[in-house]
C-alpha positions in Angstrom: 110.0 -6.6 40.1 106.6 -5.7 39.7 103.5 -6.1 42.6 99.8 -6.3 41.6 97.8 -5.7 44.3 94.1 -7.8 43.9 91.5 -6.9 46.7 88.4 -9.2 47.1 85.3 -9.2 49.3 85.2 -12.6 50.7 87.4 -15.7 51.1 85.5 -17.7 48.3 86.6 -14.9 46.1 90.1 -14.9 47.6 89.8 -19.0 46.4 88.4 -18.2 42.9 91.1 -15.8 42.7 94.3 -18.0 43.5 92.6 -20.7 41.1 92.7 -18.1 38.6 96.0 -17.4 38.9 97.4 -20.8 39.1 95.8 -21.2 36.1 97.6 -18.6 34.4 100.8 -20.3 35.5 101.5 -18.5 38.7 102.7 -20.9 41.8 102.0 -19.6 45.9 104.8 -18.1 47.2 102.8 -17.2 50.5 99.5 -17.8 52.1 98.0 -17.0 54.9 93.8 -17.4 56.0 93.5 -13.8 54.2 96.1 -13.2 52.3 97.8 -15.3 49.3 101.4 -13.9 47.8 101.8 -15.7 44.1 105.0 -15.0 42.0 105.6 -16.1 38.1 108.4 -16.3 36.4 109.7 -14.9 33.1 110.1 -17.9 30.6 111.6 -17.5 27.2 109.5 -18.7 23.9 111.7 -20.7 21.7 108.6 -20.8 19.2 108.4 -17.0 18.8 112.2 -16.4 18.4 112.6 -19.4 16.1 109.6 -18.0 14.1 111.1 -14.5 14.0 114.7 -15.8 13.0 113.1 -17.6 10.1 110.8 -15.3 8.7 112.8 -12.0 9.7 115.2 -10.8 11.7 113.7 -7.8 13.0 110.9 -9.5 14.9 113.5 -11.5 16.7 115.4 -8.4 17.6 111.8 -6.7 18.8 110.4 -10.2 20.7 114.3 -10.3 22.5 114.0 -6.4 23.5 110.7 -7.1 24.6 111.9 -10.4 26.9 114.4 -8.3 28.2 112.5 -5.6 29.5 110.1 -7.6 31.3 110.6 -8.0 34.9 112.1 -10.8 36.6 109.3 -12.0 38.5 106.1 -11.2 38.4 104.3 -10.6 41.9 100.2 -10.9 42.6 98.9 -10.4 46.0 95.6 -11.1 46.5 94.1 -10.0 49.7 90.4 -10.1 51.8 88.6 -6.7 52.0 88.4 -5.9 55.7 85.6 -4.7 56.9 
């Protein structure tokens, strides 16, 4: 499992951020007035093993080694700079 650890200056940024990353498909795991935990989950592409069995093997092989060593879940907290 893997943390990324964002730091912005204010709370608006600490909003732009989470909207960001909700974009990007994450969901909130946690959040508090400062402090937002987000998580993501790994998701398998049909499309790009389908398009590697068909035009070659070896793609598929490299796209399944590459699912497979991604982590589980993928962590992003974002937190308010204290100052």
């Amino acid at each position: 499992m893997s943390v990324k650890t964002v730091v912005v200056d204010t709370k608006e940024a600490l909003q732009f951020s989470t909207t960001t990353y909700l974009a990007k498909g994450f969901v909130v795991a946690n959040a508090l007035p400062d402090k937002v935990v987000m998580q993501k989950k790994k998701e398998f592409k049909a499309l790009w093993a389908i398009l590697g069995f068909f035009f070659c093997v070896i793609p598929l092989v490299v796209y399944i080694i590459y699912y497979v060593a991604q982590p589980e879940v993928e962590i992003v907290e974002i937190n308010v700079m204290q100052r």
